[in-house]
DSSP file (Angstrom, degrees, kcal/mol; ACC not computed):
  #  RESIDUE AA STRUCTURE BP1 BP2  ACC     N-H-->O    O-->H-N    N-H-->O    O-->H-N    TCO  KAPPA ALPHA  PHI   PSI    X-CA   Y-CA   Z-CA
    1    1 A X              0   0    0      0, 0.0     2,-0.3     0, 0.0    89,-0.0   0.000 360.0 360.0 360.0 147.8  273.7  237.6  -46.6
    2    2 A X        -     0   0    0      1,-0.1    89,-0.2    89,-0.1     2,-0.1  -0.580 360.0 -89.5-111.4 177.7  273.5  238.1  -49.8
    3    3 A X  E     -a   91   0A   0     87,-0.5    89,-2.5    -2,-0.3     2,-0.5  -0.402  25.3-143.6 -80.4 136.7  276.5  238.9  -52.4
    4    4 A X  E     +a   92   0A   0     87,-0.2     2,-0.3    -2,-0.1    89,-0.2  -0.858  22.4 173.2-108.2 124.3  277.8  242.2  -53.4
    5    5 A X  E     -a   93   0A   0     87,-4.4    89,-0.5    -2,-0.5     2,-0.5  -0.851  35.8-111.2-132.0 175.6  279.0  242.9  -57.1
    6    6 A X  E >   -a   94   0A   0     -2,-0.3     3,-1.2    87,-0.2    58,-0.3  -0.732  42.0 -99.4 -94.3 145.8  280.0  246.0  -58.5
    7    7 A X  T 3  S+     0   0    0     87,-1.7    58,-0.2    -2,-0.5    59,-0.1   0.121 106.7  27.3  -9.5 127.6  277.6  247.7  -61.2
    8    8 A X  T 3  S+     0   0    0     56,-1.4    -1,-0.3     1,-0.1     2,-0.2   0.872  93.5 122.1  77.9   7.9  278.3  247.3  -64.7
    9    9 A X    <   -     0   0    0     -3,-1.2    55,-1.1    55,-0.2     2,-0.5  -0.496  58.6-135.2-121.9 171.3  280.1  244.0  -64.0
   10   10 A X  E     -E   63   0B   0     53,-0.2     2,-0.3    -2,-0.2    53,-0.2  -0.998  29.2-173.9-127.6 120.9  278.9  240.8  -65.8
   11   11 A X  E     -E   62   0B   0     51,-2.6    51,-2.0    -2,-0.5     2,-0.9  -0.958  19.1-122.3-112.1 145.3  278.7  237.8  -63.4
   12   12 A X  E     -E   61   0B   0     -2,-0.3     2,-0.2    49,-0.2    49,-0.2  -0.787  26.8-173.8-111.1 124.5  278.0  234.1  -63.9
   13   13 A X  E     -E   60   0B   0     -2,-0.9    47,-1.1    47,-0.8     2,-0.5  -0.630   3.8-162.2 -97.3 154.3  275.4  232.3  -62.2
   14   14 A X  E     -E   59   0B   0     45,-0.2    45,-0.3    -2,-0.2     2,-0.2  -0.942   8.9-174.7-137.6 137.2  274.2  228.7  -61.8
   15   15 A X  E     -E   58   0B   0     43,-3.6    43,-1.2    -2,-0.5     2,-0.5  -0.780  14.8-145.3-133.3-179.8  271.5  226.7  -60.9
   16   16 A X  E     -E   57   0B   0     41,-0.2     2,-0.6    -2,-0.2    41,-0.2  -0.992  13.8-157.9-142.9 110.2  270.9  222.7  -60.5
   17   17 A X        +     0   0    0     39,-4.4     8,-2.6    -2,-0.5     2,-0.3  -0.846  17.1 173.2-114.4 130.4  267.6  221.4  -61.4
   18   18 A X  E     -G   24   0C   0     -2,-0.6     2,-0.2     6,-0.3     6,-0.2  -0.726  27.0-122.7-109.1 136.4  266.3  217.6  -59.7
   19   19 A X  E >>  -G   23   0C   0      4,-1.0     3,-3.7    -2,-0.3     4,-0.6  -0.565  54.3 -73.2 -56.1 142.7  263.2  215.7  -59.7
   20   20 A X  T 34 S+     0   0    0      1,-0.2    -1,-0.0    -2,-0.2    -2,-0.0   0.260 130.1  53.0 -98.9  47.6  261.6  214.9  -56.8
   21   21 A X  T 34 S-     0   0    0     -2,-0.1    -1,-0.2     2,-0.0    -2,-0.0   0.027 122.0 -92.6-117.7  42.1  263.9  212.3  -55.8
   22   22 A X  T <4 S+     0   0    0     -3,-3.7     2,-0.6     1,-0.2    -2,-0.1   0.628  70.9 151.2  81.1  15.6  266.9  214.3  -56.1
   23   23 A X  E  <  -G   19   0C   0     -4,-0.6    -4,-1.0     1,-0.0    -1,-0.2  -0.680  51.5-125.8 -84.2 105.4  268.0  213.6  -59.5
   24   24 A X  E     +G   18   0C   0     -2,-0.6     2,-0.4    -6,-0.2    -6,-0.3  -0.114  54.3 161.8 -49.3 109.7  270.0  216.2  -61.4
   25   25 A X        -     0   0    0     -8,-2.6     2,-0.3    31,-0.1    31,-0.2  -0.972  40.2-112.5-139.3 147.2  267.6  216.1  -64.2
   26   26 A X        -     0   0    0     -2,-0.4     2,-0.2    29,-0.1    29,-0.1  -0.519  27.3-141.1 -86.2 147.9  266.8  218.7  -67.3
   27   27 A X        -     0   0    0     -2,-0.3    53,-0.2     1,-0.1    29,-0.1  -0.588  18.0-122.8-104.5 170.9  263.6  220.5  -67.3
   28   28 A X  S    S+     0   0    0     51,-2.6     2,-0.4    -2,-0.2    52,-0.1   0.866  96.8  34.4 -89.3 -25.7  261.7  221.0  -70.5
   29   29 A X  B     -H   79   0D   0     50,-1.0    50,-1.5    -3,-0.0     2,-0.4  -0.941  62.9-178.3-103.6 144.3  261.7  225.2  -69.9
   30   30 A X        +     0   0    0     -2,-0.4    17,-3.3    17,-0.4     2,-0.2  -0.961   2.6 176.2-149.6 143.8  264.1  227.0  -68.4
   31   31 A X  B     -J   46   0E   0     46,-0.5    46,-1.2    -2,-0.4     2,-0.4  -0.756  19.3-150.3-119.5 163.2  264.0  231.0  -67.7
   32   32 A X  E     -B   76   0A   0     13,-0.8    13,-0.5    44,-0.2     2,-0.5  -0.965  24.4-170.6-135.5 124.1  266.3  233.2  -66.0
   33   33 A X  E     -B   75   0A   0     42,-3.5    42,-2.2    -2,-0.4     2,-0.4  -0.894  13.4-160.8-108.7 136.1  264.5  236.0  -64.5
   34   34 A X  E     -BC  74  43A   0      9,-2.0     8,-3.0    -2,-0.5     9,-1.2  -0.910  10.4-178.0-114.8 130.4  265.7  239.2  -62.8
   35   35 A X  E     -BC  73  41A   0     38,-0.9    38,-1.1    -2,-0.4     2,-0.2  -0.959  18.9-136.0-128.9 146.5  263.6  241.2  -60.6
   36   36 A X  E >   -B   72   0A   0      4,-1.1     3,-4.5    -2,-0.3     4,-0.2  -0.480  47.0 -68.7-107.5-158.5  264.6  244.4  -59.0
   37   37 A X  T 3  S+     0   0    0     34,-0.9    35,-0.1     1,-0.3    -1,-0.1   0.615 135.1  48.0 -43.1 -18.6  263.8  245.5  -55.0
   38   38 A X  T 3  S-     0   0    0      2,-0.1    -1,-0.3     0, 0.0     3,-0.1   0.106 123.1-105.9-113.8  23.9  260.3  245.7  -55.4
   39   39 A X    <   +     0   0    0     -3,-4.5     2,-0.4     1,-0.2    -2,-0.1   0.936  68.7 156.3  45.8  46.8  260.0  242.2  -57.3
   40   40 A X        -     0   0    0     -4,-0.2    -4,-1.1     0, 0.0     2,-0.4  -0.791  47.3-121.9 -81.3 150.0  259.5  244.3  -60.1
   41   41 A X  E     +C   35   0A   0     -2,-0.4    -6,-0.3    -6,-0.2     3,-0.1  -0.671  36.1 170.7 -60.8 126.8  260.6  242.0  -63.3
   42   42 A X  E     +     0   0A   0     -8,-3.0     2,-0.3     1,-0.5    -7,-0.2   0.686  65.3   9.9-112.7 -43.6  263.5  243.7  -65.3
   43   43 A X  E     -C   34   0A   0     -9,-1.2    -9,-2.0     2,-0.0    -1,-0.5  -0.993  47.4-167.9-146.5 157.3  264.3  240.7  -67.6
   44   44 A X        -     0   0    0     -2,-0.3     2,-0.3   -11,-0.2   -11,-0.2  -0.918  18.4-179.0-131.1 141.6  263.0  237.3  -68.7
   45   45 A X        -     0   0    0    -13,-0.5   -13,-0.8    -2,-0.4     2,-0.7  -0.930  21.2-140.5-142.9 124.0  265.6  235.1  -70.8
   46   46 A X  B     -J   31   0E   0     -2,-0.3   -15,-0.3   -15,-0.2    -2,-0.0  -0.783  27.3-136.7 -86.5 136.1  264.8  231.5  -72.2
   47   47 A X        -     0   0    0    -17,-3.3   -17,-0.4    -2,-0.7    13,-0.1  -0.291  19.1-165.5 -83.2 161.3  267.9  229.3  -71.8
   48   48 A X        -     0   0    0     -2,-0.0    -1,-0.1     4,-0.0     0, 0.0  -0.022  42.2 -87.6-106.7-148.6  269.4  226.8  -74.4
   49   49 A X  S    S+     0   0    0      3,-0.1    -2,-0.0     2,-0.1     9,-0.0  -0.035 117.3  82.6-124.4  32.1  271.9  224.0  -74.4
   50   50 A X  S    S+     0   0    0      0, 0.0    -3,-0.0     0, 0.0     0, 0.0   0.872  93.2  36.7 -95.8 -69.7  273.9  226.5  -74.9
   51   51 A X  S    S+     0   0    0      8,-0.1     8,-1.0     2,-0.0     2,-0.2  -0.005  88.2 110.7 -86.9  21.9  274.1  227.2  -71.6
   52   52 A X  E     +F   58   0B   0      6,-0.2     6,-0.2     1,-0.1     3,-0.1  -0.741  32.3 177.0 -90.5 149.9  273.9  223.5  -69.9
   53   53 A X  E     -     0   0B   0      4,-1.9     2,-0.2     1,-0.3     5,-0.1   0.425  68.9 -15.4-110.3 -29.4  277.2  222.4  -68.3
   54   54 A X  E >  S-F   57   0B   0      3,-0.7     3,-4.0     0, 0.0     2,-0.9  -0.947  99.0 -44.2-160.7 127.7  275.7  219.4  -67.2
   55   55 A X  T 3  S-     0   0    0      1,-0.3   -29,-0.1    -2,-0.2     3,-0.1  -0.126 123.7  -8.7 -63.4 115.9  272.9  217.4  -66.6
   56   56 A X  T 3  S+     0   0    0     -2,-0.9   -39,-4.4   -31,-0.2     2,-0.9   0.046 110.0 116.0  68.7   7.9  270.5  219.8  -64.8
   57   57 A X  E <   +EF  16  54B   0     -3,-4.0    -4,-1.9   -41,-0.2    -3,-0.7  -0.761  37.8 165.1-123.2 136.7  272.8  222.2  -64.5
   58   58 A X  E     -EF  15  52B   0    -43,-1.2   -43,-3.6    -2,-0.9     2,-0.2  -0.615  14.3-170.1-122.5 178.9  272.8  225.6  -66.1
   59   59 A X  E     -E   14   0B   0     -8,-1.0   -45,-0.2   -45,-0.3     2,-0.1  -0.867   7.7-163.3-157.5 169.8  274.5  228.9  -65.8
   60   60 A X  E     -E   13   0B   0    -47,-1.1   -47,-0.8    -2,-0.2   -49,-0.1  -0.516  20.2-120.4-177.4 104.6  273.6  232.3  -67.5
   61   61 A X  E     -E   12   0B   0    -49,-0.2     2,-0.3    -2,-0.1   -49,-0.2  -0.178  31.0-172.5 -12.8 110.8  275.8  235.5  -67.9
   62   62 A X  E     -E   11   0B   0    -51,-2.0   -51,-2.6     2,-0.0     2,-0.5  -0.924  19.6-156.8-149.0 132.9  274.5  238.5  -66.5
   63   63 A X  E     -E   10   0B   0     -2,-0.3     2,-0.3   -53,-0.2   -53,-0.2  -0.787  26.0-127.4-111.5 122.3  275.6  241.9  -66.7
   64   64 A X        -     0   0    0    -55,-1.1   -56,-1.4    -2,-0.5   -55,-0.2  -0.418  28.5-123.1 -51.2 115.1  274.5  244.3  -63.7
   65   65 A X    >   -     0   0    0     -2,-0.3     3,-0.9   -58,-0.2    -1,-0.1  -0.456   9.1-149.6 -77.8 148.3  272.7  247.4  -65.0
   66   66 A X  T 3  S+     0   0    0      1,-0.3    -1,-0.2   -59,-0.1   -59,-0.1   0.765  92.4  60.1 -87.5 -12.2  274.3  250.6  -63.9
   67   67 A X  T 3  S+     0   0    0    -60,-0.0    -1,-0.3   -59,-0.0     2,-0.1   0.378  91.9  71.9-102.7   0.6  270.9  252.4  -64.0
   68   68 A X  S <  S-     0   0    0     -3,-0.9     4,-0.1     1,-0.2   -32,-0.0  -0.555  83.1 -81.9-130.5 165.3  268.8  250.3  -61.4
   69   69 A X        -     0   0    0     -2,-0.1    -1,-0.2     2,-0.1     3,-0.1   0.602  44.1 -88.6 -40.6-153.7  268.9  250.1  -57.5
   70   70 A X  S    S+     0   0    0      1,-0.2    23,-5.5    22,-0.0     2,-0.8   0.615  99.4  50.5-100.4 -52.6  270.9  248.3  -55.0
   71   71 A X  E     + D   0  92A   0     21,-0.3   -34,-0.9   -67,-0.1     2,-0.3  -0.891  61.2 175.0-123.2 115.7  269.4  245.1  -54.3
   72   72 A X  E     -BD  36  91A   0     19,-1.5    19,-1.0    -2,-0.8     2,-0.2  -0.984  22.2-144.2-125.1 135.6  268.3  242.4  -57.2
   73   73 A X  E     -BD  35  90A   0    -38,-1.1   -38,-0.9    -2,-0.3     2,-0.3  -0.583  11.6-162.1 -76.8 141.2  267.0  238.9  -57.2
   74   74 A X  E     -BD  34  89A   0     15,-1.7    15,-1.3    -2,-0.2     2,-0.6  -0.960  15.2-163.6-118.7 149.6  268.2  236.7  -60.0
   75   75 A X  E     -BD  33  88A   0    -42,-2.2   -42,-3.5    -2,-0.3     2,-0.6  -0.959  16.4-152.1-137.0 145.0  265.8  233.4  -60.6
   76   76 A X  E     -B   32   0A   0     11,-2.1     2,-0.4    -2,-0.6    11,-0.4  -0.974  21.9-170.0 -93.6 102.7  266.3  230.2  -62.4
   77   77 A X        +     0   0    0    -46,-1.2   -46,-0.5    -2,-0.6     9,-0.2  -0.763  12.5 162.2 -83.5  82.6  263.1  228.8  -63.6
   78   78 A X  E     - I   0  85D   0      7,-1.3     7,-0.9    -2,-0.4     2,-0.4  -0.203  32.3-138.0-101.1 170.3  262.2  225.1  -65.1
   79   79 A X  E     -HI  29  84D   0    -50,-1.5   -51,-2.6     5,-0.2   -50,-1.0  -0.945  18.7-169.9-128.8 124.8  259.2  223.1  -65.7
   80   80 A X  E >  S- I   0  83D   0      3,-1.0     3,-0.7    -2,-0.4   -53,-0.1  -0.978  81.6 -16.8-102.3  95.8  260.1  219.4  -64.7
   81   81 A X  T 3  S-     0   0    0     -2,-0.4    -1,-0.1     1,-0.2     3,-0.1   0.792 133.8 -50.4  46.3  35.0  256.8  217.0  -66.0
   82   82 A X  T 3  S+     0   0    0      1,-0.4    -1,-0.2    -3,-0.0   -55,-0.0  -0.177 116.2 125.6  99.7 -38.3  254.8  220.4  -66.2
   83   83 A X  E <   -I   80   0D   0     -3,-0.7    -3,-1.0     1,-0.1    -1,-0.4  -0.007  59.2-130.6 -51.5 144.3  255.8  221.4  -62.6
   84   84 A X  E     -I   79   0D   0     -5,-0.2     2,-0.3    -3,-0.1    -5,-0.2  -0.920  23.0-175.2-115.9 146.6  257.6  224.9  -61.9
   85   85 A X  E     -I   78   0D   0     -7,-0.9    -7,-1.3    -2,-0.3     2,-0.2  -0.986  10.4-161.9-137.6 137.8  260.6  224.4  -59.9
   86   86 A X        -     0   0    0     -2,-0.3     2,-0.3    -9,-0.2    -9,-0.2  -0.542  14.4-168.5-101.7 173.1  262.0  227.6  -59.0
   87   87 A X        +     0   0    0    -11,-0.4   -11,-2.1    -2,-0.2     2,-0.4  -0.913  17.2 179.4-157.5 148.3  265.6  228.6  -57.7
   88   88 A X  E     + D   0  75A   0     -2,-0.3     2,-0.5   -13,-0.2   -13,-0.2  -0.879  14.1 174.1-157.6 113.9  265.9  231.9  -56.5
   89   89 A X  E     - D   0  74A   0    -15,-1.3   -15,-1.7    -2,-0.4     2,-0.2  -0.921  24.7-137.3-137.6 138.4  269.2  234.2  -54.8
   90   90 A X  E     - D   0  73A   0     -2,-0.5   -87,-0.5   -17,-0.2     2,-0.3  -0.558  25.2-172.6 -85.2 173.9  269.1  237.9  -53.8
   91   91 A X  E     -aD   3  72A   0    -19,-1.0   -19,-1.5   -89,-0.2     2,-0.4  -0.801  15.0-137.7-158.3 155.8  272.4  240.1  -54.9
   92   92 A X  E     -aD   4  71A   0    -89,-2.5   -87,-4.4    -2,-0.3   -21,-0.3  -0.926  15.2-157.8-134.9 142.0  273.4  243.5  -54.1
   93   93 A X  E     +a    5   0A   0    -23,-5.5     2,-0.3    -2,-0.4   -87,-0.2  -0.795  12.3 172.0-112.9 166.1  275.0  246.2  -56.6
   94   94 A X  E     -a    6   0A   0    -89,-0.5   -87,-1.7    -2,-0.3     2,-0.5  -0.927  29.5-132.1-155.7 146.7  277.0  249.1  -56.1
   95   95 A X              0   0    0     -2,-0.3   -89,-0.1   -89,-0.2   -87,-0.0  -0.937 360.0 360.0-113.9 132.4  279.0  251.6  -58.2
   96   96 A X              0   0    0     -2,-0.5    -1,-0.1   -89,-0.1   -90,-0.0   0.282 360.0 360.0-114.7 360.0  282.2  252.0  -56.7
């Protein structure tokens, strides 16, 4: 089930990116992508080290726009040795 947040709200999200033998490792791009219900794209953002907590893990502010539907996808995207390794969670909005 996915998560419900109110409109207008800024939430923070986080993602963990490994190699593939399960090693929290940093990748050499990382995006955070928003799509809305119809896996339209609404924003692409390139991450820093700004936004590392750890190694391979990142996080990235995002504020729900009041103007869009109900149901949004956020994605975390790296490239690990050229390889895309995706992470990827739906969310639900509402204006209450």
């Amino acid at each position: 089930m996915a998560s419900i947040y109110l409109k207008g709200n800024t939430i923070r999200v986080q993602a963990t990116f490994a190699d593939f033998d399960g090693n929290a490792t940093d990748p050499e791009v990382i995006k955070f992508i928003t799509y809305d219900n119809k896996y339209t794209k609404l924003s692409e953002i390139t991450l820093s080290s700004a936004n590392k907590v750890d190694t391979g893990i990142y996080y990235y502010d995002y504020t729900i726009p009041n103007n869009v539907g109900k149901s949004y996808y956020y994605e975390f995207y790296g490239e690990i040795g050229g390889n895309p390794t995706l992470n990827r969670r739906e969310f639900s909005a509402k204006f209450v």
